[in-house]
C-alpha positions in Angstrom: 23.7 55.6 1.1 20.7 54.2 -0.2 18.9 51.3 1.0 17.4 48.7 -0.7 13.9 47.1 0.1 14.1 43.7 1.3 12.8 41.1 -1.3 9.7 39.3 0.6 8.5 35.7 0.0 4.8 36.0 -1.1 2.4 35.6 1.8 0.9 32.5 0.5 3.8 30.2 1.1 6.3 29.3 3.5 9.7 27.7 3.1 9.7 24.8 5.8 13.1 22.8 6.8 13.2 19.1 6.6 13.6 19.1 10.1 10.3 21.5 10.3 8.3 19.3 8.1 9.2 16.0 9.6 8.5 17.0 13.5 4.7 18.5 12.3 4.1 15.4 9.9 5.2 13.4 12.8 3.3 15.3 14.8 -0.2 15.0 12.9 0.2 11.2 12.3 0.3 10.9 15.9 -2.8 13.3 16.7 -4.7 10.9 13.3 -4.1 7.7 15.6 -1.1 6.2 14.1 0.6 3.3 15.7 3.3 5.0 17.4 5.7 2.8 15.5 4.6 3.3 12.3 5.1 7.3 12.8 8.5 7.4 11.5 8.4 5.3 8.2 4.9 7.0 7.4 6.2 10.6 8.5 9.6 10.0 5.6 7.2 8.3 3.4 5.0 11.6 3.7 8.0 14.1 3.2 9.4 12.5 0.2 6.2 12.3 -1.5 5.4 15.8 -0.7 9.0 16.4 -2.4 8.4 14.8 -5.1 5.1 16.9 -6.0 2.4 14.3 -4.8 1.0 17.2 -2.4 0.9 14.8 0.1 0.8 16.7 2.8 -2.6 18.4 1.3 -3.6 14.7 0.9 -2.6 13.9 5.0 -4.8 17.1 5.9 -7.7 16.8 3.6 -8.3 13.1 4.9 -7.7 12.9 8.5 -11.0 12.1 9.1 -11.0 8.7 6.5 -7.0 8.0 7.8 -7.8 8.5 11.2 -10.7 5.5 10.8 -8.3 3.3 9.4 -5.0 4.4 11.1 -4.8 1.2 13.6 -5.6 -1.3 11.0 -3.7 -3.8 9.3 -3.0 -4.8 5.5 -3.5 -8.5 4.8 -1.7 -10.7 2.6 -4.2 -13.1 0.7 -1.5 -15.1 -1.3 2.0 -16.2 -0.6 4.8 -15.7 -3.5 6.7 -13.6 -6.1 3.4 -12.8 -7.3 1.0 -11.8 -4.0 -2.1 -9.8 -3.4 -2.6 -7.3 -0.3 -5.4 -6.3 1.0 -5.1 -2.6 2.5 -8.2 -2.4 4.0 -9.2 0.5 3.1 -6.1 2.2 4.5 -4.5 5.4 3.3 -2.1 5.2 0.7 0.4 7.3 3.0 0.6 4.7 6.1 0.5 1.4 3.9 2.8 2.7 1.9 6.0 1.6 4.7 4.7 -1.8 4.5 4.4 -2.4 0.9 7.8 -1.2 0.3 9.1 -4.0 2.8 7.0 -6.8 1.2 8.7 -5.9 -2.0 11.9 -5.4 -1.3 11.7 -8.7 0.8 10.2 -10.7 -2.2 12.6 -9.3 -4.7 15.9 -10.3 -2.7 13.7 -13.7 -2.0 12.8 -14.4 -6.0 14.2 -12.0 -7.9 10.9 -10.8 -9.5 7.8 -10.2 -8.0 4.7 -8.6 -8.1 2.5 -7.0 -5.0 -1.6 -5.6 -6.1 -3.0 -3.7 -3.6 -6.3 -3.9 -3.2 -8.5 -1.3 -1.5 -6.4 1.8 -0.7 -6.9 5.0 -0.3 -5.6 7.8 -2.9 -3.3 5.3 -4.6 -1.8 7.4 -6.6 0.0 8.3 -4.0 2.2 5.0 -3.9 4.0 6.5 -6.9 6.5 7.7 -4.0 7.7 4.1 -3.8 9.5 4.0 -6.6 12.1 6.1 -5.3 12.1 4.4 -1.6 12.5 1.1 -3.7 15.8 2.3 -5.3 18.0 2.8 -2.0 17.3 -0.9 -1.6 18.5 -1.8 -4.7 15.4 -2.6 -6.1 13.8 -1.1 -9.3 9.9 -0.9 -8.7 7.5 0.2 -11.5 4.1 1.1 -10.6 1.3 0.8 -12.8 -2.5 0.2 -12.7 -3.3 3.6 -11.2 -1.2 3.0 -8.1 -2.6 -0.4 -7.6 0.8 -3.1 -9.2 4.1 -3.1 -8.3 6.3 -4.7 -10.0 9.7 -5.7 -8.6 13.1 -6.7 -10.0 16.7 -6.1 -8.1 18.5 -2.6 -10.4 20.6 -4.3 -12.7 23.0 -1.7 -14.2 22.9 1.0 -11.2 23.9 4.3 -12.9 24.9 7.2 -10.8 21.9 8.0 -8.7 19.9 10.7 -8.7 19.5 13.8 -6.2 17.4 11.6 -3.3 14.2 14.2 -3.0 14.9 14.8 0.8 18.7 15.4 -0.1 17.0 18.4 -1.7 14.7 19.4 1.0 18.0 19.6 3.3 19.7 22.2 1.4 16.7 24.3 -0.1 13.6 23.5 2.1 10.5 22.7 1.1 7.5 25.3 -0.4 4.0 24.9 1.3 1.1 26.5 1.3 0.9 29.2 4.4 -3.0 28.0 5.5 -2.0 24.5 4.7 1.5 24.3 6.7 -0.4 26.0 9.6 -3.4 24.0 9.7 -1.3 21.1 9.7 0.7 22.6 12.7 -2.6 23.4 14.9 -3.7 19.6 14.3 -0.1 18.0 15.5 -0.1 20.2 18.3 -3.2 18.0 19.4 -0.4 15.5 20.1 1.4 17.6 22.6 0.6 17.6 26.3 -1.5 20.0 27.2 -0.5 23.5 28.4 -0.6 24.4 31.6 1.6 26.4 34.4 3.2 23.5 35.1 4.0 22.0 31.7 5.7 25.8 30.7 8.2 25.1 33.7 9.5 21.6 32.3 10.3 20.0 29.7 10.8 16.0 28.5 7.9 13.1 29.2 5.2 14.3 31.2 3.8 12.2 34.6 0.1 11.9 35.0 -2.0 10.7 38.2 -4.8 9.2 38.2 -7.2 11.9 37.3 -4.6 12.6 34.4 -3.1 15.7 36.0 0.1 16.4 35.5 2.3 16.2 38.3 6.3 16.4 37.4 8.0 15.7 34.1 10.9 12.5 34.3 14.0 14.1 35.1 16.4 15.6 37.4 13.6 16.9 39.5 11.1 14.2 39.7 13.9 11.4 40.4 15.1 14.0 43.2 11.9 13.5 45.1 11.8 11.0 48.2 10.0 7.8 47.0 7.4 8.7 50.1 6.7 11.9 48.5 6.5 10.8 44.6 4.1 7.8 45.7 2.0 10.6 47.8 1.7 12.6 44.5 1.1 10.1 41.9 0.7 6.1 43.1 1.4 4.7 39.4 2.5 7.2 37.8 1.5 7.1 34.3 4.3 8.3 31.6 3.0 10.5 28.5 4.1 8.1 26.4 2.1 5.5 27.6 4.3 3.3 30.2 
């Protein structure tokens, strides 16, 4: 019996999972400096844009330097109302994008219309990904101005609704460029503790001491230890997430 060849996927792309892509977004946004709580809304934000064919995860890789500057800050509201301005402050488009979608759906359930400008906000084109956020809040948001108006009204006649980009993702994966998916996976990495003998023989939050070495992972085997012996090893231990 013959054999046949296996077809091969070209070299220059992988197929990622939506459970792939969302652990090394997650990942990368942690390594750029954002708020630990704002990870998750600007990881999904991220993946669905990237769905959608924003290339947003070129975007995410391309400016880690400008989002990493700008990665703690805040957006400010100047004015109150329907109709409101925000200042992003210079933020990129990816990690305000979580908070402009809750200022609008917010104003649309509070006046029915509204409208949100963004001021100063990096790669605003990408905000065209909150249409589609809007939508499985009930709200129908239009986005015009190059990225920079949103404008805001509750979905009045709701016809069946479309394939939800990740809902795709799920089944079929996602296509990404081989040099971009793994340079995006060597940067998130970053986030990770540090290998070492000791980290390869646990897994789970890592404990610190004071010089930052590692001296047990939070578990079975650390909460085993006599308190006299844990407090000789670390005094304060300090968690690897921070606590």
């Amino acid at each position: 019996m013959t054999s046949t060849p296996l077809t091969r996927k070209p070299t220059s792309s992988v197929n990622v999972s939506l459970r792939e892509c969302r652990l090394v977004t997650g990942r990368a946004l942690r390594t750029l400096g954002v708020p630990r709580g704002a990870v998750p809304a600007a990881r999904d934000t991220t993946v669905v844009a990237q769905a959608l064919g924003l290339d947003a995860l070129r975007r995410l890789y391309d400016d880690a330097d400008a989002l990493r500057a700008t990665a703690a800050l805040r957006s400010h509201r100047r004015t109150d109302g329907p109709d409101t301005v925000v200042d992003a402050r210079g933020r990129h488009a990816l990690v305000a994008a979580p908070d402009l979608l809750d200022l609008a759906v917010a104003l649309t359930h509070r006046h029915v219309k509204a409208r949100v400008t963004v001021t100063d906000v990096a790669r605003p084109e990408l905000l065209d990904v909150l249409p589609v956020q809007a939508a499985e809040f009930g709200v129908a948001l239009a986005v015009s101005g190059g990225g920079l108006v949103l404008d805001c009204a509750p979905i009045q006649d709701p016809a069946p609704a479309p394939e939800f980009p990740l809902d795709h993702v799920l089944r079929h994966g996602l296509d990404v460029s081989a040099d971009l998916w793994w340079s995006l996976f060597h940067l998130g990495n970053e986030a990770l503790t540090p290998d070492s003998d000791l980290s390869r023989q646990h897994t789970g939050r890592s404990v610190f001491d004071e010089s930052g070495r590692i001296v047990g992972e939070v578990g079975e085997d650390w909460a085993a230890k006599p308190a006299g012996q844990a407090q000789t090893q670390a005094q304060d231990p300090i968690l690897s997430d921070g606590r």
